[in-house]
C-alpha positions as CSV (number, residue, x, y, z in Angstrom):
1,X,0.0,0.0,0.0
2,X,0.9,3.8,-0.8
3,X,1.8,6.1,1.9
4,X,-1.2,7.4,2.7
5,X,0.1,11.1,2.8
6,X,1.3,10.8,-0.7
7,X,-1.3,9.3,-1.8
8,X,-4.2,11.1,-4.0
9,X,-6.8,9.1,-3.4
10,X,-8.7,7.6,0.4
11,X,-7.1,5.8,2.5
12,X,-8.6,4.4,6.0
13,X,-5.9,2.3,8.0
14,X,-9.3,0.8,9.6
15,X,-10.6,-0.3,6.4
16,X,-8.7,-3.3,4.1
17,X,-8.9,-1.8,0.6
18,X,-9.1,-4.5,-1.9
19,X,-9.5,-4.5,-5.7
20,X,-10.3,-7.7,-7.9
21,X,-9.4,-7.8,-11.6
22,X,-9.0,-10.0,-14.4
23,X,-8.9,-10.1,-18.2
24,X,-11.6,-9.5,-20.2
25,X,-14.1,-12.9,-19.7
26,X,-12.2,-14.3,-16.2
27,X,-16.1,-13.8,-14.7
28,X,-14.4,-11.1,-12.0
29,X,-18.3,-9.6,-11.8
30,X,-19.1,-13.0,-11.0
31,X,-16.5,-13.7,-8.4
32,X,-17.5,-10.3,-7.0
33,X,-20.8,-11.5,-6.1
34,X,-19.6,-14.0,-4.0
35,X,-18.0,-11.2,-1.7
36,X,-21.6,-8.7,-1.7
37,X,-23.0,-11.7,-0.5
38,X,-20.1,-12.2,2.6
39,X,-20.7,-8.2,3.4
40,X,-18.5,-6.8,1.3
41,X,-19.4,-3.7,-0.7
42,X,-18.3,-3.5,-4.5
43,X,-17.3,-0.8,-6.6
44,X,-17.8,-1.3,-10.6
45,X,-15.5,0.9,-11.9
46,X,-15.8,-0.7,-15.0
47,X,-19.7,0.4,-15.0
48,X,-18.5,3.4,-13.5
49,X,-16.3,4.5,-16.2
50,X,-18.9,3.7,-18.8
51,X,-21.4,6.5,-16.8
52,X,-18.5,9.1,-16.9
53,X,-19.1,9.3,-20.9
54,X,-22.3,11.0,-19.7
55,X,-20.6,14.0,-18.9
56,X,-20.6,16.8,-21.2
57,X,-16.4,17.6,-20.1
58,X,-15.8,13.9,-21.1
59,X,-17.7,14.0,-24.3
60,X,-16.1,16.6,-25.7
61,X,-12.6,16.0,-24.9
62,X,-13.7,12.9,-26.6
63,X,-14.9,14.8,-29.8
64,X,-11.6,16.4,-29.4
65,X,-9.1,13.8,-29.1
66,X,-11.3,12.0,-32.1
67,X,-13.6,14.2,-33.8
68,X,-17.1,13.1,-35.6
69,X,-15.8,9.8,-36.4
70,X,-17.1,7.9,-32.8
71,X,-20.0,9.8,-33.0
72,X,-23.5,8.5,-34.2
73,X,-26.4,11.2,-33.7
74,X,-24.7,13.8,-31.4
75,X,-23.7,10.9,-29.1
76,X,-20.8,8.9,-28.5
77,X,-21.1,5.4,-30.1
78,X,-19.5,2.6,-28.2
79,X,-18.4,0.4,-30.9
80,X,-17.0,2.8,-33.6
81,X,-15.0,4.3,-30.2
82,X,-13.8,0.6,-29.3
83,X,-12.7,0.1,-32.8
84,X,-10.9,3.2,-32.6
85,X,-8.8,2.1,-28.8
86,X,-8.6,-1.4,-28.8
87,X,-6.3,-0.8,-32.7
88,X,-4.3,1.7,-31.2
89,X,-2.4,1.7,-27.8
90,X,-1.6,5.7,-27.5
91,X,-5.3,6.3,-28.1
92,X,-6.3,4.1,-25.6
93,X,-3.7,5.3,-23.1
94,X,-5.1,9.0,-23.6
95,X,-8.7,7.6,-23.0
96,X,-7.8,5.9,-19.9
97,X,-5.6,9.1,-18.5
98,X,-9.0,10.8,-19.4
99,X,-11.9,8.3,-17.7
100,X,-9.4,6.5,-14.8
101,X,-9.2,9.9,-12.1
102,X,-13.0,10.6,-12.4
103,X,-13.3,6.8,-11.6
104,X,-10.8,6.8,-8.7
105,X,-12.8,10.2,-7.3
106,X,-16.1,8.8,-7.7
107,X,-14.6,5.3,-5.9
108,X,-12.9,7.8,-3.1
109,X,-16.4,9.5,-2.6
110,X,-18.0,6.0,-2.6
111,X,-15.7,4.0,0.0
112,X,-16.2,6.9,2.4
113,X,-19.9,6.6,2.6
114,X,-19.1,3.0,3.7
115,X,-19.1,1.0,6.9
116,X,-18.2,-2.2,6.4
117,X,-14.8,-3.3,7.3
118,X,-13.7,-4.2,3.7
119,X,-14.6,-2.4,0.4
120,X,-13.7,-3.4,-2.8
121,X,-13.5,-2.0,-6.4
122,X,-13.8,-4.5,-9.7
123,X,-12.0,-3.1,-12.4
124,X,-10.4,-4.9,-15.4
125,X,-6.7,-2.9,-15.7
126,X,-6.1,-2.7,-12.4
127,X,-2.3,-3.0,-13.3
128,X,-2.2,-0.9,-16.4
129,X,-3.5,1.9,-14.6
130,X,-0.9,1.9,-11.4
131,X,-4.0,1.6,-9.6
132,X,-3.0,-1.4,-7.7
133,X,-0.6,0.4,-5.4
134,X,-3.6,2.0,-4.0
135,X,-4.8,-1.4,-2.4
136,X,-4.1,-3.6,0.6
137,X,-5.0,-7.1,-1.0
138,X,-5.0,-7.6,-5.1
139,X,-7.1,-10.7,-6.1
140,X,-7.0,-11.6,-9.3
141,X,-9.7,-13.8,-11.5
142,X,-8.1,-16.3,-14.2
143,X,-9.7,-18.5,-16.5
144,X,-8.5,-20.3,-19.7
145,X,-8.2,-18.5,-23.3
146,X,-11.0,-21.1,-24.7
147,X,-13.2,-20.3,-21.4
148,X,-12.8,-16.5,-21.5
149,X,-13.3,-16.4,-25.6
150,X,-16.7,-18.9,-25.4
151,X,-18.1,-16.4,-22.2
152,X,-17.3,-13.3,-24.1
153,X,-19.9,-14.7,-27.5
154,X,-22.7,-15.3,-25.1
155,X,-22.5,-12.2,-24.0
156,X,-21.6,-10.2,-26.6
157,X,-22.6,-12.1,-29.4
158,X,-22.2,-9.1,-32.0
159,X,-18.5,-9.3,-31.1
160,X,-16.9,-11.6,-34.1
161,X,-14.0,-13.9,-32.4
162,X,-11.5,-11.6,-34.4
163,X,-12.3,-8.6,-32.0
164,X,-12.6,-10.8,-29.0
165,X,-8.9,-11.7,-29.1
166,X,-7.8,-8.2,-30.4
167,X,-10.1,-6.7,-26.8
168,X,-8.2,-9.9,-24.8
169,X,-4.3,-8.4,-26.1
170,X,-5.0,-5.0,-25.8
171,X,-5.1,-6.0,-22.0
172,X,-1.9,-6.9,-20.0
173,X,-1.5,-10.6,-20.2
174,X,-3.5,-13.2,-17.6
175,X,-0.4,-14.7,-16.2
176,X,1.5,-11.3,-16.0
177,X,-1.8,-10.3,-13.7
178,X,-1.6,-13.6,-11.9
179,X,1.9,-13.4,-11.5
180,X,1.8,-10.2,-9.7
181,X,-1.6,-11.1,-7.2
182,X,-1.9,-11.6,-3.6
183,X,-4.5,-14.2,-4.4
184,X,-4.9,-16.0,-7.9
185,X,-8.7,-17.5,-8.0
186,X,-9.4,-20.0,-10.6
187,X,-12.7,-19.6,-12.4
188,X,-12.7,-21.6,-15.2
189,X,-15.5,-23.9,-13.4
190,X,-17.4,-24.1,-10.3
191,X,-16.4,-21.7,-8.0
192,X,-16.0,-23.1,-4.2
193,X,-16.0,-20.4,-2.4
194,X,-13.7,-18.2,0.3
195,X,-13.1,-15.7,2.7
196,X,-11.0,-12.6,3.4
């Protein structure tokens, strides 16, 4: 963990801040579950981010950084604006140094309204984003390729296998992730269960 002086963001020596990621398909909203349900509050950053395109600063640094060509209607359109990322690292980068400090203030704001002893944020680039040094415990979700590809069709299906794999590099590789955990859960079946 950070020093807490130096760090940005909140820090509570009372409360165990811990983040659970995983590639793209690992099931990390799934696993999450399991800890709502032992009284442990989640944060979805990931669902977070996507409600930070709603604000009119964010959509037009958007329409600045890419102009009309994400756009459909006046509005940003998810799929022309993944095309766009997931081809090119830089742009992503910029996106991500755009959408990743709102999230972190909006999970700062969050954690503080909380009681429990543990809170916990679910994001998917924990690592690329630096943001694990911000936590007390990483866990991190891991499935097989086949597993995470075959999840990722059911429920996307407009997502052609081609794009699933290109989504699945643009990420830091699985075992790099797992290598670098406090606690490695498997999830490519039946989940038994565990506690903090």
């Amino acid at each position: 963990m950070t020093n807490p002086k130096s760090s940005p963001f909140i820090y509570d020596k009372r409360m165990k801040n811990v983040a659970i990621t995983g590639g793209i398909g690992t099931g990390k909203t799934y696993i999450s579950q399991f800890f709502v349900q032992m009284g442990i509050p989640v944060f979805y950053a990931d669902e977070e981010a996507k409600n930070c395109y709603e604000d009119p600063k964010i959509i037009a640094a958007i329409q600045a950084l890419f102009g009309d060509k994400v756009f459909t209607d006046k509005k940003i359109d998810f799929k022309k604006l993944a095309e766009c990322v997931f081809q090119n690292s830089g742009k992503r980068e910029l996106i991500n140094q755009l959408i990743h400090p709102v999230v972190m203030e909006r999970f700062e704001a969050w954690a503080a309204e909380q009681q429990a002893p543990s809170v916990m944020m679910e994001t998917a680039i924990l690592y690329e984003n630096g943001l694990d040094k911000f936590f007390d415990l990483v866990i991190v979700v891991d499935a097989p390729m086949d597993v995470r590809i075959e999840r990722i069709k059911k429920r996307t299906p407009s997502l052609t296998e081609e794009e699933i794999r290109n989504r699945i590099q643009a990420q830091m590789p699985q075992e790099e992730k797992c290598r670098r955990a406090d606690l490695v859960i498997d999830n490519s079946g039946q989940w038994s269960g565990g506690r903090l």
